[in-house]
BAPADREN-479621 format. One line per 10 residues: number of its first residue (from 0); their letters; for each residue x, y, z of C-alpha. Coordinates in pm, whole numbers. Layout:
! residues N
NUM = a = X,Y,Z ~ ...
! end
This chain:
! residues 321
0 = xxxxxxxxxx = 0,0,0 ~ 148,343,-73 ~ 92,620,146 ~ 197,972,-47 ~ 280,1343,160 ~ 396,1633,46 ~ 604,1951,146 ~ 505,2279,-26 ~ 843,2521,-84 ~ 664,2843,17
10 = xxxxxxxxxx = 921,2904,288 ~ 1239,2796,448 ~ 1187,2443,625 ~ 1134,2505,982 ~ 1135,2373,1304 ~ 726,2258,1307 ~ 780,2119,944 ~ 1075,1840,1060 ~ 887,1787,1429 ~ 531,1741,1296
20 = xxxxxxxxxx = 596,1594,941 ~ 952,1470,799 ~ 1093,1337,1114 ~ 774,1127,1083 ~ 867,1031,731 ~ 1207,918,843 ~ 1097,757,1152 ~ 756,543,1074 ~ 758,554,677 ~ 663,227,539
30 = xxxxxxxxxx = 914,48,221 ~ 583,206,24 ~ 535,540,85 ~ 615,834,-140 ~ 757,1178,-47 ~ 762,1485,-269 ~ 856,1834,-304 ~ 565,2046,-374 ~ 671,2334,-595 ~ 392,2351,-849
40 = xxxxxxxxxx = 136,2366,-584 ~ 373,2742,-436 ~ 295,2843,-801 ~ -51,2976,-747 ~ 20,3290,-583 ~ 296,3538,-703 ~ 627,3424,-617 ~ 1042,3457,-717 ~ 1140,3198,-920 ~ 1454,3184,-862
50 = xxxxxxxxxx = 1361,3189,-483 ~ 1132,2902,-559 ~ 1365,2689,-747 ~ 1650,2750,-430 ~ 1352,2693,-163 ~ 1332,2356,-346 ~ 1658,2201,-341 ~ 1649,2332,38 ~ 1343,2079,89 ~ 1465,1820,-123
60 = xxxxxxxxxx = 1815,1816,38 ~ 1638,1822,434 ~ 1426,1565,373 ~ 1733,1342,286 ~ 1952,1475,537 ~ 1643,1357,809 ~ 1669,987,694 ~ 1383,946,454 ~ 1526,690,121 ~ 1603,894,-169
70 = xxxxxxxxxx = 1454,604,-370 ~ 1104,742,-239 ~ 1146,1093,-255 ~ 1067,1330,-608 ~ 1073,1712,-702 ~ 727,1743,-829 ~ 796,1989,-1101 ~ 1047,1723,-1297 ~ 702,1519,-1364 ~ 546,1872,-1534
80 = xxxxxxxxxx = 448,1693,-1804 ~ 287,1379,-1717 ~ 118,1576,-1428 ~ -45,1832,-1684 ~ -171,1562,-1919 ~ -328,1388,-1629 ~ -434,1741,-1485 ~ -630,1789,-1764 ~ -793,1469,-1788 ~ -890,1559,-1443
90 = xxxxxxxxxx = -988,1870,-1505 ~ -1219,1747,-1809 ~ -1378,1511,-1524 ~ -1435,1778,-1259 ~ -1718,2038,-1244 ~ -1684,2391,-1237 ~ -1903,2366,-928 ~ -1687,2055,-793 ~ -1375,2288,-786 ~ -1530,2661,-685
100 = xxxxxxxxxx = -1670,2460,-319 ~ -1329,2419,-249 ~ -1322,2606,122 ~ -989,2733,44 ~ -1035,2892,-310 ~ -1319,3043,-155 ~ -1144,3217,109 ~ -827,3312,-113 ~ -1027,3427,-317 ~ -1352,3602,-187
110 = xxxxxxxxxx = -1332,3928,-275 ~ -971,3960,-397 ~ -914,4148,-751 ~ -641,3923,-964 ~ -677,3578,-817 ~ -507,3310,-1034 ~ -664,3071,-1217 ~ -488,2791,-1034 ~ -601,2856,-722 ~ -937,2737,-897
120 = xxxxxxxxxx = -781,2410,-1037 ~ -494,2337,-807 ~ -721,2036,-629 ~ -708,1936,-985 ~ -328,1861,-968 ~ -346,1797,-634 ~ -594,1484,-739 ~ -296,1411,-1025 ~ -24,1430,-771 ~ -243,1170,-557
130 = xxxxxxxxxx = -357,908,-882 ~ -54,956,-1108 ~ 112,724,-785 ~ -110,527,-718 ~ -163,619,-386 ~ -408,441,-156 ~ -390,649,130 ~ -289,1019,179 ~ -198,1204,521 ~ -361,1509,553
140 = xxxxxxxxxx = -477,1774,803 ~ -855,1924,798 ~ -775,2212,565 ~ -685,1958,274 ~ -925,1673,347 ~ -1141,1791,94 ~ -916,1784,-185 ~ -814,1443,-116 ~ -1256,1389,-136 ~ -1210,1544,-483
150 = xxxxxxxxxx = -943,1328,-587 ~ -1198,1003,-458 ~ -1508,1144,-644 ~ -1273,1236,-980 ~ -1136,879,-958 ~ -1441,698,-935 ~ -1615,905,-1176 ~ -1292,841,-1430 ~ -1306,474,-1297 ~ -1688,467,-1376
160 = xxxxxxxxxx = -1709,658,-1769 ~ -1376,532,-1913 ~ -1231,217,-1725 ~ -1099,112,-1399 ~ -779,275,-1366 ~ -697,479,-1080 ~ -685,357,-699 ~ -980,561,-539 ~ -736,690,-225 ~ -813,731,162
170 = xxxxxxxxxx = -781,1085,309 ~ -630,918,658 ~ -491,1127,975 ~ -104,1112,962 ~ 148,1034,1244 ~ 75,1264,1548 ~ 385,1509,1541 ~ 491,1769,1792 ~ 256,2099,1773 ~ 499,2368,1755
180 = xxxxxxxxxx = 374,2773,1776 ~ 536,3074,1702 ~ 811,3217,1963 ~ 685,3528,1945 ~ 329,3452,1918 ~ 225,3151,2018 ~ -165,3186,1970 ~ -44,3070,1558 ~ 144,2804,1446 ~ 546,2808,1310
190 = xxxxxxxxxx = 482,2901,988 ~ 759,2896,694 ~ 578,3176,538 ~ 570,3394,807 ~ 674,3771,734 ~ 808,3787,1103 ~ 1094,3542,1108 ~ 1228,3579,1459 ~ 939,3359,1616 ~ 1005,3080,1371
200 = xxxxxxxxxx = 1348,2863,1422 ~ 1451,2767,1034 ~ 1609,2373,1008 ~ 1929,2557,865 ~ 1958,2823,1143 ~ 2307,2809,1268 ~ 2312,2695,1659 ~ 2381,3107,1802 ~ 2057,3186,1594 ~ 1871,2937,1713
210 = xxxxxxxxxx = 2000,2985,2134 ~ 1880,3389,2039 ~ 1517,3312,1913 ~ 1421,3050,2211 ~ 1563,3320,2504 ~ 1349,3568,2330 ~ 1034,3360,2339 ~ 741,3492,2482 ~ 645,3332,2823 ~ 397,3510,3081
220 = xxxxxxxxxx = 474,3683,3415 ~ 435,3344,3632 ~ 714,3165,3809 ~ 675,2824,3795 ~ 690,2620,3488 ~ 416,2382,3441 ~ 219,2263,3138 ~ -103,2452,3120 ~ -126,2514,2725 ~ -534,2655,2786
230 = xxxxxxxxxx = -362,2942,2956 ~ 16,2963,2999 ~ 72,2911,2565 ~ 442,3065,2569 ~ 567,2832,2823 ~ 341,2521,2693 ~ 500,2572,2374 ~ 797,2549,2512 ~ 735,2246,2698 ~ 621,2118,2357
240 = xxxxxxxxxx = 888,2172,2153 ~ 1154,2028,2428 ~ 904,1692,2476 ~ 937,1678,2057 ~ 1298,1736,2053 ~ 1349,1460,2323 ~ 1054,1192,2277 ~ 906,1274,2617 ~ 535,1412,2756 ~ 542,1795,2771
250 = xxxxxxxxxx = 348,1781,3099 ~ 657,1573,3270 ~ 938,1769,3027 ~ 994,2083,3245 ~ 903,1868,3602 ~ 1297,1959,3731 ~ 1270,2332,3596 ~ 1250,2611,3847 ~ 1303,2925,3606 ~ 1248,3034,3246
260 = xxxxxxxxxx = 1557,3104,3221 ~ 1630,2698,3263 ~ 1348,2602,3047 ~ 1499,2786,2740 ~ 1831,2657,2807 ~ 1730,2341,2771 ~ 1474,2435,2508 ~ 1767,2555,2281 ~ 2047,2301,2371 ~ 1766,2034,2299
270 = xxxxxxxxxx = 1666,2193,1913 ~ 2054,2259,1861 ~ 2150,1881,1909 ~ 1816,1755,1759 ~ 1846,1987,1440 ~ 2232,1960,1412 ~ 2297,1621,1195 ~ 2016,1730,968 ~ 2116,2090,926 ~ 2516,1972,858
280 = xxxxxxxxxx = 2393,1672,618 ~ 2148,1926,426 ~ 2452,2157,374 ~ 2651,1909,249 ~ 2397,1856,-54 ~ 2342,2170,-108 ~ 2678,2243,-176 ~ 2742,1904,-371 ~ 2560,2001,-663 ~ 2659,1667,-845
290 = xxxxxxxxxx = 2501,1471,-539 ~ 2189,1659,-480 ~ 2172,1634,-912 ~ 2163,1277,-881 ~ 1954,1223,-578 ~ 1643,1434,-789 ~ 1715,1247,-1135 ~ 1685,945,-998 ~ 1362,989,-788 ~ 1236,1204,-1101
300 = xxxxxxxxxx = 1302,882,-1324 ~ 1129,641,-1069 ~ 819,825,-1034 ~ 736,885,-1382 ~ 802,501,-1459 ~ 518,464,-1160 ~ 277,698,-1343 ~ 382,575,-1724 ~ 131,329,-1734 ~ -177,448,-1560
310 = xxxxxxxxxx = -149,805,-1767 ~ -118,612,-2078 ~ -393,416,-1992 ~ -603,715,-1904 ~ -508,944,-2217 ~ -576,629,-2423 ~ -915,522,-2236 ~ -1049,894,-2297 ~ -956,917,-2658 ~ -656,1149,-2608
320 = x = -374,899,-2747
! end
């Protein structure tokens, strides 16, 4: 059975994005499962692309430093053209109606002069993405559970007018990760595309950068430390990210602490050492451009020899080849 998750490149990797998803990857990823680099999806809104491309190789090379197999890992943009022919199939199979319920085209897009296009048919390549692979089940959170409902109603419906084809996939709840807010505000999550970056510790932050965010994080005027996330959310976070970084409970990680000033100690020697081999390992393929090359060619070539036959199938089933 393969289970397929993404990582959009619509911000350096950060600390929430290795705690809550790739350390997952690397740590409870079956010989199956299927990892890519989003970069087509960070496409729909106006972007650098020469800031995209480098945001890429950034993800690409920290998911490989974390320990998931390159031999299940792809750059979604190096399958551009198999994904477009099977995004318009898709797209040919979808409603107008289908796509414009989307919850989150409707809030990008409610009252904004300029919205792209492919904010209207993204869930269109997001349903290619998912049936190009062959995927039978798909981690997601709440805000993209109803893409992956798309992708089940635009397979069957395919399945059901031209031929059984595509694996009708499972939207399923992934791995429970640590939940890791903002430093500086921790009533929002650790975003990568935050426009404040001191509240957000980056994968690739070097260690004095990281010890400087955590001893700047926002607690509360209490003295004790205690895990009380309803209403102490500085130091819960905290607690959070430490328990993450060491495998433990947050309500037992701060038990010995009798200052904030020890907590975030701790706090930043613990995301220093946890961070460290994957930050050093990244670097190293980023600047081995031969390495990194290789890595992405060959997961490139392995995914498109998974989708060759299903998209020839489906172009030829619908009259297209």
């Amino acid at each position: 059975m393969t289970r397929l998750s993404a990582i959009t490149p619509s911000g350096h990797v950060q600390l929430g994005n290795y705690l809550g998803a790739i350390r997952q990857w690397a740590l409870h990823g079956g010989p199956g499962d299927l990892y890519f680099v989003s970069d087509l999806h960070a496409m729909t809104t106006p972007h650098n692309p020469s800031r995209l491309r480098s945001l890429a190789r950034e993800q690409l090379a920290i998911v490989i430093a974390a320990g998931v197999p390159p031999e299940s890992v792809f750059v979604q943009s190096d399958l551009v053209r198999e994904l477009g022919a099977l995004t318009w199939l898709l797209e040919c199979t979808c409603s107008y109606d289908e796509a414009s319920r989307m919850t989150q085209f409707k809030e990008k897009s409610d009252g904004r002069a300029g919205v792209r296009l492919s904010l209207l048919t993204y869930p269109a390549l997001m349903a290619a993405d998912i049936l190009s692979q062959g995927a039978a089940e798909v981690p997601v959170g709440a805000d993209q559970a109803q893409h992956v409902e798309l992708a089940r109603t635009l397979a069957r419906r395919f399945n059901g007018v031209y031929g059984e084809i595509f694996v009708v996939p499972d939207a399923v709840l992934p791995p429970s990760g640590a939940r890791i807010r903002d430093l500086c505000d921790p009533t929002r999550k650790m975003a990568k595309s935050t426009q404040n970056s001191a509240g957000v510790v980056f994968v690739l932050d070097p260690p004095d950068l990281v010890r400087r965010k955590i001893k700047r994080a926002v607690t509360d005027n209490m003295s004790t430390v205690e895990y009380r996330p309803a209403e102490r959310t500085g130091v819960a976070n905290l607690l959070e990210i430490l328990a993450g970084c060491e495998g433990s409970e947050p309500e037992h990680a701060g038990e010995s602490m009798r200052s904030y000033a020890e907590l975030k100690d701790a706090v930043a020697e613990a995301v220093i050492e946890t961070l460290r081999p994957i930050r050093e390992r990244a670097e190293q393929l980023l600047s081995d451009v031969d390495e990194l090359r290789l890595v992405r060619e060959g997961g490139a070539e392995r995914a498109r020899q998974r989708c060759a036959y299903r998209l020839d199938a489906a172009l030829r089933l619908a009259g297209a080849s």
